[in-house]
TORTOR-419663 format. One record per residue (C-alpha): residue number from 1; residue in one letter; chain; x, y, z. Coordinates in steps of 0.2 Angstrom, whole numbers. Example, Ala and Ser with C-alpha at 12.3 -4.5 7.8 and 13.67 -1.06 7.14 Angstrom:
BEGIN
LODREN num residuo cadena     u     v     w
LODREN   1       A      A    62   -22    39
LODREN   2       S      A    68    -5    36
This chain:
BEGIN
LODREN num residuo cadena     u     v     w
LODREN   1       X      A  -372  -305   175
LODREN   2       X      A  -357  -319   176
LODREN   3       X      A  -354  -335   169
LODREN   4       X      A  -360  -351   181
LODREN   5       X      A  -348  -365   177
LODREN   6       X      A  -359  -377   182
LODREN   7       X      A  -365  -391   169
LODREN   8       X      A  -383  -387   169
LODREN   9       X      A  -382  -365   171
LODREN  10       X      A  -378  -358   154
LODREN  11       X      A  -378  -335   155
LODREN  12       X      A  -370  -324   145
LODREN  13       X      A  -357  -312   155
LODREN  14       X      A  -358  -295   158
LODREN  15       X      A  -374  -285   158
LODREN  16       X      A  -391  -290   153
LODREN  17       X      A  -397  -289   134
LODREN  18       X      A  -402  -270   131
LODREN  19       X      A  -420  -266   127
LODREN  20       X      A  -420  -260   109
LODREN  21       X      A  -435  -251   103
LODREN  22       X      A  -444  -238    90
LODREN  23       X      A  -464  -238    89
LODREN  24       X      A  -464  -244    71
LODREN  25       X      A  -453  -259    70
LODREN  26       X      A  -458  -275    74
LODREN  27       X      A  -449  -289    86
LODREN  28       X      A  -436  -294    71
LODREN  29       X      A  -429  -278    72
LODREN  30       X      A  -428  -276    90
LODREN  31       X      A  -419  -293    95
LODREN  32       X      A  -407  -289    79
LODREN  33       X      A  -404  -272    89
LODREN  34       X      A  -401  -281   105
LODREN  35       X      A  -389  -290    98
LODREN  36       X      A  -379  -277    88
LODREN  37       X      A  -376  -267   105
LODREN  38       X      A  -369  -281   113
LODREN  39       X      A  -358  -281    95
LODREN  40       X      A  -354  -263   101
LODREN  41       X      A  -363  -257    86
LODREN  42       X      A  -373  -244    84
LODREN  43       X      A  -392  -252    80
LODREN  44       X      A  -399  -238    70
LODREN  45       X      A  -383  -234    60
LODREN  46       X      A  -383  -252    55
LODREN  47       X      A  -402  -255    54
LODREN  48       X      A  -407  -240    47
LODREN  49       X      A  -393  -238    35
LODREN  50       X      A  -402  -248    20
LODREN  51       X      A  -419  -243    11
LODREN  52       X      A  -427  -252    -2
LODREN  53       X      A  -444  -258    -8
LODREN  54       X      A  -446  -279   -11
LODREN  55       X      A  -462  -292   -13
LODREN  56       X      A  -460  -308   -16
LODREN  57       X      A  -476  -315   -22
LODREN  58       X      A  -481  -330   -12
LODREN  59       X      A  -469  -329     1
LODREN  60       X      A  -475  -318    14
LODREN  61       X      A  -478  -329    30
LODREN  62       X      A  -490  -323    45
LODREN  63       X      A  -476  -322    56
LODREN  64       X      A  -473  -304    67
LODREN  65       X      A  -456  -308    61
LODREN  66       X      A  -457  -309    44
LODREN  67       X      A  -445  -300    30
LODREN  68       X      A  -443  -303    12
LODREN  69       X      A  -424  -311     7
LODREN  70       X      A  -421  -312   -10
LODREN  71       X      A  -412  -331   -10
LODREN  72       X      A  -394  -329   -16
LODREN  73       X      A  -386  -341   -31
LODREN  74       X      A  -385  -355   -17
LODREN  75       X      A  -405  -354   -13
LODREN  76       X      A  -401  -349     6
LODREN  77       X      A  -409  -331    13
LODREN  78       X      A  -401  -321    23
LODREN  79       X      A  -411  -311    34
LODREN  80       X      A  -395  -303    39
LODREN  81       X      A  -391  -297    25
LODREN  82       X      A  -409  -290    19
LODREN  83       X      A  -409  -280    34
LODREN  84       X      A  -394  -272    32
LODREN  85       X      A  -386  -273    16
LODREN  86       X      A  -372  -264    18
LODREN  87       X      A  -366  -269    34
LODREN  88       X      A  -357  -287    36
LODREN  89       X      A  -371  -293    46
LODREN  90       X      A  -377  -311    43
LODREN  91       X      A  -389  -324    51
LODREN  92       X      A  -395  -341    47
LODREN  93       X      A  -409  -352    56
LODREN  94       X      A  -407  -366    65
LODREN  95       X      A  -419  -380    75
LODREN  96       X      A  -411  -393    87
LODREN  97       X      A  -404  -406    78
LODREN  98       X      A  -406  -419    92
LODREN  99       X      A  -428  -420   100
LODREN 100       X      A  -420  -428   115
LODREN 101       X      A  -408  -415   119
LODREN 102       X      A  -416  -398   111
LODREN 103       X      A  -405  -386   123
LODREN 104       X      A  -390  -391   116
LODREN 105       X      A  -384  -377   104
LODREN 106       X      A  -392  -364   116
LODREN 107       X      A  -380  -370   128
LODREN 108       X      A  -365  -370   118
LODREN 109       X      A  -372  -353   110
LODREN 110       X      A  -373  -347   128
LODREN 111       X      A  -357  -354   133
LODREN 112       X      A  -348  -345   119
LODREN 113       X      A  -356  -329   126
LODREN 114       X      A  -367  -326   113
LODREN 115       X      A  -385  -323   112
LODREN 116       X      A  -399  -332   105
LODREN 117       X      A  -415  -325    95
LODREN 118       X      A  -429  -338    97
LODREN 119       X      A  -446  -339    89
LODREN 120       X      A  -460  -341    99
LODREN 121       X      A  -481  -340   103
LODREN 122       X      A  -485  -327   113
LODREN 123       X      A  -500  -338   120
LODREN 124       X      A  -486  -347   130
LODREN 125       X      A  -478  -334   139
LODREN 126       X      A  -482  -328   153
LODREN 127       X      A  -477  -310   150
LODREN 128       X      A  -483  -307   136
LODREN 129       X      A  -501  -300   135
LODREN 130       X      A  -510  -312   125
LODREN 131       X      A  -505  -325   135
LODREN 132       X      A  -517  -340   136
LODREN 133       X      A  -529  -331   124
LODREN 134       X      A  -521  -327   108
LODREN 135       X      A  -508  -337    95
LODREN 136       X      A  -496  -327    88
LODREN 137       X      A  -479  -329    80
LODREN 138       X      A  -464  -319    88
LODREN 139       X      A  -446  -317    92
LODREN 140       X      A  -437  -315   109
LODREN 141       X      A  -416  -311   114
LODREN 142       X      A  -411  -329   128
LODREN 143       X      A  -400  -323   138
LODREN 144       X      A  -398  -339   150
LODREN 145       X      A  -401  -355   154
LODREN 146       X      A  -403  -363   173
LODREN 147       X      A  -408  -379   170
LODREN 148       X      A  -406  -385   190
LODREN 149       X      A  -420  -371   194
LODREN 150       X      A  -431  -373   177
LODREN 151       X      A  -429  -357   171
LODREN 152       X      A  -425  -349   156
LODREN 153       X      A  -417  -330   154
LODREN 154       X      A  -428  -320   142
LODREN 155       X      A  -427  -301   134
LODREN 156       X      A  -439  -294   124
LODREN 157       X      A  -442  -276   121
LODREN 158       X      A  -458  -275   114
LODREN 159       X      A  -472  -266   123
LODREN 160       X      A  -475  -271   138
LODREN 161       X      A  -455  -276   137
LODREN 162       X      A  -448  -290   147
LODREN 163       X      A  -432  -295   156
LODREN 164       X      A  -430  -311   167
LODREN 165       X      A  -435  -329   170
LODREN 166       X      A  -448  -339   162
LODREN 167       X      A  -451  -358   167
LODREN 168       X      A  -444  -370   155
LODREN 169       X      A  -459  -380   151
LODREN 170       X      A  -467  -364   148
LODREN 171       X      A  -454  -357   135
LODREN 172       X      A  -454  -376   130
LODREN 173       X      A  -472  -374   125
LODREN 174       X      A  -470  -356   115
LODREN 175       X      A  -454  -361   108
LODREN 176       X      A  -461  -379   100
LODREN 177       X      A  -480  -373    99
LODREN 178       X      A  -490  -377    80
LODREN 179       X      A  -495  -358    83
LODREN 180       X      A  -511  -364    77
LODREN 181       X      A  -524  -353    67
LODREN 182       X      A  -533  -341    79
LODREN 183       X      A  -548  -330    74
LODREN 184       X      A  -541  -317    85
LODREN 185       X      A  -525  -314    77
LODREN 186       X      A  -528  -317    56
LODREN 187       X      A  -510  -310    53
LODREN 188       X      A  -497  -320    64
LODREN 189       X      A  -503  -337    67
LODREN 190       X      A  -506  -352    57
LODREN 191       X      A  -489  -354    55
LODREN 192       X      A  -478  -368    65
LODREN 193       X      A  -466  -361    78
LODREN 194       X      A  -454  -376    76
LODREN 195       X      A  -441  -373    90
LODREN 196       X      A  -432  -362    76
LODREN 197       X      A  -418  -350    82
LODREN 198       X      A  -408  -337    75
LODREN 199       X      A  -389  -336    74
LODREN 200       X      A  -382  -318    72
LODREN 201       X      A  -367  -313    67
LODREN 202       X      A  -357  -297    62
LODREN 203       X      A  -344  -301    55
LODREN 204       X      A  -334  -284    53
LODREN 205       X      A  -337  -267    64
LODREN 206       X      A  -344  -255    56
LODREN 207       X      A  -335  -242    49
LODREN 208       X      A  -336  -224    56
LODREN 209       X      A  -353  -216    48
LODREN 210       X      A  -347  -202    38
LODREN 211       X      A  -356  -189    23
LODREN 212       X      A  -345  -199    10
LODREN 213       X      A  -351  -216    17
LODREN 214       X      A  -370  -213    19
LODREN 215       X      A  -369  -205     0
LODREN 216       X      A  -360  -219    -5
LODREN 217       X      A  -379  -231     3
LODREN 218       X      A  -389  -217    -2
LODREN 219       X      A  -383  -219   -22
LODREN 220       X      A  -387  -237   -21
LODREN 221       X      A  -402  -238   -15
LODREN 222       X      A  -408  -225   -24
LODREN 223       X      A  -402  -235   -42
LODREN 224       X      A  -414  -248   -31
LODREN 225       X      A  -429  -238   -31
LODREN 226       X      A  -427  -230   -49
LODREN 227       X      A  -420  -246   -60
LODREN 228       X      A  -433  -260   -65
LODREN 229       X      A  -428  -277   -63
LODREN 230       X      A  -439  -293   -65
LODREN 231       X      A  -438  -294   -47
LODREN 232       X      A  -451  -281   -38
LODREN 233       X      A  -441  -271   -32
LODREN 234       X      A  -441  -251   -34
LODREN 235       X      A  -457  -240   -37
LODREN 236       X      A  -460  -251   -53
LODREN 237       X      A  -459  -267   -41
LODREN 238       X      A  -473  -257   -27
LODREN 239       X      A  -484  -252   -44
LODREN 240       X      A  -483  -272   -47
LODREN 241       X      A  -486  -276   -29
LODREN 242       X      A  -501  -261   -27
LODREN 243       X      A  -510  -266   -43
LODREN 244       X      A  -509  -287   -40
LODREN 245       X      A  -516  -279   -22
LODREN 246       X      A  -531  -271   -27
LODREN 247       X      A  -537  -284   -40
LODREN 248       X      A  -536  -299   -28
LODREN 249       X      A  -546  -286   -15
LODREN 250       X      A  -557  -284   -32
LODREN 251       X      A  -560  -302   -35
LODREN 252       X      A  -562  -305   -12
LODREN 253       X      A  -546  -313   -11
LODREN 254       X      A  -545  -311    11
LODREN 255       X      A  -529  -319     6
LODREN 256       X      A  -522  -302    -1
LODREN 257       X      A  -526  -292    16
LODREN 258       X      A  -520  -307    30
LODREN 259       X      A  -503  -306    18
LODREN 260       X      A  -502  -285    17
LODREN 261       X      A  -500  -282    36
LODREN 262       X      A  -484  -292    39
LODREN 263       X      A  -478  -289    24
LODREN 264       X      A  -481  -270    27
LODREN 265       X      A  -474  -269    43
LODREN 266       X      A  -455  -276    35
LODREN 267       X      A  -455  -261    24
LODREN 268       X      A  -464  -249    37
LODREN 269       X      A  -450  -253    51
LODREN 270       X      A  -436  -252    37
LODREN 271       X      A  -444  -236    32
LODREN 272       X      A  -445  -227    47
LODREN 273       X      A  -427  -232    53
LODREN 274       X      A  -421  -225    37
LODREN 275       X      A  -429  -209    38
LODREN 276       X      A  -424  -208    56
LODREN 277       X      A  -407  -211    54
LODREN 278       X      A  -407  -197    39
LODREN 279       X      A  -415  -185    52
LODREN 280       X      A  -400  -188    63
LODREN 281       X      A  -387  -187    51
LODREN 282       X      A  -393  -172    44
LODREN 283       X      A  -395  -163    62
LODREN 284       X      A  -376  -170    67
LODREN 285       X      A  -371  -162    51
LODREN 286       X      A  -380  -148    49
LODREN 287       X      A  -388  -152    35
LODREN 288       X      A  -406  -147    33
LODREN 289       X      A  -407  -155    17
LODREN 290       X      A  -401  -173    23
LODREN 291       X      A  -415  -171    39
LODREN 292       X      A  -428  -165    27
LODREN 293       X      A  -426  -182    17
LODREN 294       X      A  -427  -189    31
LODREN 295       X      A  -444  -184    34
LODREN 296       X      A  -450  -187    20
LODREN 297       X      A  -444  -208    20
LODREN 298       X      A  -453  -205    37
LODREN 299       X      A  -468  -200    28
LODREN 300       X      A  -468  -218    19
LODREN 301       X      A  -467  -227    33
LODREN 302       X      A  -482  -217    43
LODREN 303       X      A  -492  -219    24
LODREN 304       X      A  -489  -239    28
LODREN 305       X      A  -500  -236    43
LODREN 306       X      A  -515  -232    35
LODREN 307       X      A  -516  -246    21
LODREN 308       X      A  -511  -261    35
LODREN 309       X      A  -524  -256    47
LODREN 310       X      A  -535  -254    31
LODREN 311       X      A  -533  -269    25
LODREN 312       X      A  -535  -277    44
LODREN 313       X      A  -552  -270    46
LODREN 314       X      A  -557  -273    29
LODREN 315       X      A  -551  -294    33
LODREN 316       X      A  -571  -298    30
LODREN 317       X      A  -575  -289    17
LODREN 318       X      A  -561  -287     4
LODREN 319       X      A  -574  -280   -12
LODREN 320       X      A  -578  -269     2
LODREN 321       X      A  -562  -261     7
LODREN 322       X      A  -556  -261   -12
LODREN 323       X      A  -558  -239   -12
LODREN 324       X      A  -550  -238     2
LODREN 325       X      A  -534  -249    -1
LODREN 326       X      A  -535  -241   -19
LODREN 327       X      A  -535  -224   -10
LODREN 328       X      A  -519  -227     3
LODREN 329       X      A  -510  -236   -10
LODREN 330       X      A  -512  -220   -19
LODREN 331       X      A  -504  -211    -5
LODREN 332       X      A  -493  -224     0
LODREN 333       X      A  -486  -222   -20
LODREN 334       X      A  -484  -204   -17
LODREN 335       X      A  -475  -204    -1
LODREN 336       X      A  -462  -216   -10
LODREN 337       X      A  -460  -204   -26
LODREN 338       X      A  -457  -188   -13
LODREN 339       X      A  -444  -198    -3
LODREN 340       X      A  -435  -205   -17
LODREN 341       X      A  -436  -188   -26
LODREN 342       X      A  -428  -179    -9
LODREN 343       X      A  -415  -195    -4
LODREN 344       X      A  -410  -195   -25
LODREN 345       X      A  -406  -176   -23
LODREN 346       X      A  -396  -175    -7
LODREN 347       X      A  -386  -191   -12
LODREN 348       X      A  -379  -183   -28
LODREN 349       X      A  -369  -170   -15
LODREN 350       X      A  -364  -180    -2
C-alpha cells in the first residue's frame, strides 16, 4: 500500500497490517501484535516473554480489552508495559481533543506511518458478527483513512478476521457508541467506547532471545509469583483473589462472575503466550526441560477456561455455581503451583 498525498487520503506505506492471532488471547493482544511486526518485532518473543499473576480489586472493566496496570508513582498505567515488562514497549490512550475535527490525530498518526488501535462496538461494524444485535467493547488495527470516498481502512484479526474498508459513519458509530448495557453480552458492554485510541510505541529493538536472556525473565517473574507483596500479586495475591471470589459467589454477588471472565481472559492470553513461547524456546534449544515448563504455564491458561465459562453460565445463579468455581479455583491454584514449580527449576540453570 502507498502513501496518497492528498489532503483528505491518509495510508500507511507498505503492506497491509499483518493478522496476528492464538485462540486464547483476546483483541488487546492481537492489535499489540499487529503492531510489533510492523516494529519488526517478533509478537510472541515480546508478548509472551512476561508471566505474572495481578488483580486489582474494583478495577476490572467489561471491556474484551481489558488488563490490569499497576499505576506507576505518577498515577498513569501503562498497558504497554504490563503486557510486556521487560521489553521497551509503551502505550498511552488518547480521544480527540477537538469534537469538530475528531480525525485529526489519526491523520497525523497515519501520516507519520504509524498505526492506530481504536476501541470500538462490535454492534456497529459491519464485519463483525454481532453486528446490529450485540454491544460489545473491542479493539481494531486503522490502517487508513479516505475521507473523499468515506471510508476507513480497518484490520482485525479476530475470528471471523477482517482487512479493508468500512464506511465512516459506520466506524463513526462503533468508535463513539455508549456501548450500552445488553442482556446478550453481560461481560463486554456497559462500558462507554468514547472515541479512545491507543498509541504504541517500542522504543528499543529487542534484543536477540538467548538462554542467558530468557533465565534472566524467567528469575524475575518467578520472585513475582513466590514473594508476597501488599499488592495481589503472586500465588498469595490469586489465594486473595480465589477466596474474595468464592465469598461474593457465597453471599450472590452476580457482580463477582460479570468481573471474572475479562479479568480471566488477561491472565489466560498472558498465560498461554508464556507457555507457548517456553515450548518454543525449549524445542529451538533442545531443551526438554524448558518445553515441559512450557506446558505446564499452558496448563494454567487452559485451567482459566474452565472457571470463566463457569462463572459465565453460573451469571444467574451465583449461590448456585459457588461448588463449581470453588472446584476450578482449586484446579486453577494447582495448575499455577506446578508451572511455577517447573518455570522456578529450569530458570535456576538457564
Amino acid at each position: 500500500m502507498t502513501v496518497d498525498m492528498t489532503s483528505r487520503t491518509y495510508m500507511i506505506t507498505g503492506p497491509e497490517p499483518e493478522w496476528w492471532y492464538r485462540d486464547l488471547i483476546s483483541c488487546l493482544q492481537s492489535t499489540f501484535g499487529s503492531l510489533l511486526i510492523r516494529e519488526g518485532a517478533d509478537p510472541l518473543a515480546v508478548l509472551g516473554a512476561g508471566w505474572q499473576f495481578l488483580h486489582l480489586p474494583g478495577d476490572v472493566r467489561s471491556e474484551e480489552f481489558y488488563y490490569p496496570c499497576a499505576p506507576d508513582e505518577s498515577g498513569a498505567a501503562d498497558l504497554g508495559a504490563a503486557l510486556a515488562p521487560h521489553h521497551q514497549l509503551r502505550s498511552r490512550w488518547w480521544q480527540p481533543a477537538d469534537e469538530n475535527d475528531v480525525w485529526r490525530e489519526v491523520r497525523e498518526t497515519l501520516a507519520g506511518n504509524r498505526l492506530v488501535i481504536a476501541a470500538v462496538d462490535n454492534y456497529h461494524l459491519p464485519f463483525r458478527p454481532a453486528y446490529g444485535d450485540v454491544h460489545a467493547a473491542h479493539l481494531v488495527v486503522i490502517y487508513g483513512l479516505d475521507e473523499t470516498r468515506g471510508v476507513v481502512y480497518v484490520a482485525d484479526a479476530m475470528p471471523p478476521a477482517f482487512r479493508g474498508a468500512v464506511p465512516i459513519e459506520e466506524f463513526l458509530r462503533s468508535w463513539g457508541s455508549a456501548n450500552p448495557n445488553d442482556v446478550q453480552d453481560a461481560f463486554f458492554s456497559d462500558a462507554r467506547i468514547g472515541r479512545r485510541c491507543l498509541d504504541v510505541r517500542l522504543d528499543a529493538p529487542p534484543a536477540p532471545l538467548t538462554p542467558e536472556l530468557l533465565g534472566g525473565y524467567l528469575r524475575t517473574d518467578n520472585e513475582g509469583f513466590t514473594t508476597a507483596t501488599s499488592s495481589r500479586t503472586g500465588l498469595t495475591g490469586y489465594d486473595e483473589f480465589a477466596a474474595e471470589l468464592l465469598d461474593r459467589c457465597r453471599a450472590g454477588d452476580a457482580g463477582a462472575l460479570r468481573e471474572l471472565y475479562p479479568f480471566g481472559w488477561g491472565m489466560q492470553a498472558q498465560a498461554s503466550l508464556h507457555g507457548e513461547l517456553l515450548r518454543r524456546c525449549g524445542r529451538q534449544w533442545d531443551d526438554p526441560a524448558l518445553a515441559g515448563a512450557g506446558r505446564a504455564v499452558e496448563a494454567v491458561a487452559h485451567a482459566w477456561t474452565g472457571l470463566r465459562f463457569t462463572g459465565a453460565h453460573g451469571l444467574d445463579d451465583p449461590r448456585a455455581a459457588s461448588p463449581d468455581i470453588a472446584h476450578h479455583t482449586t484446579v486453577l491454584r494447582g495448575a499455577y503451583a506446578r508451572a511455577v514449580d517447573a518455570v522456578g527449576a529450569v530458570a535456576a540453570r538457564l
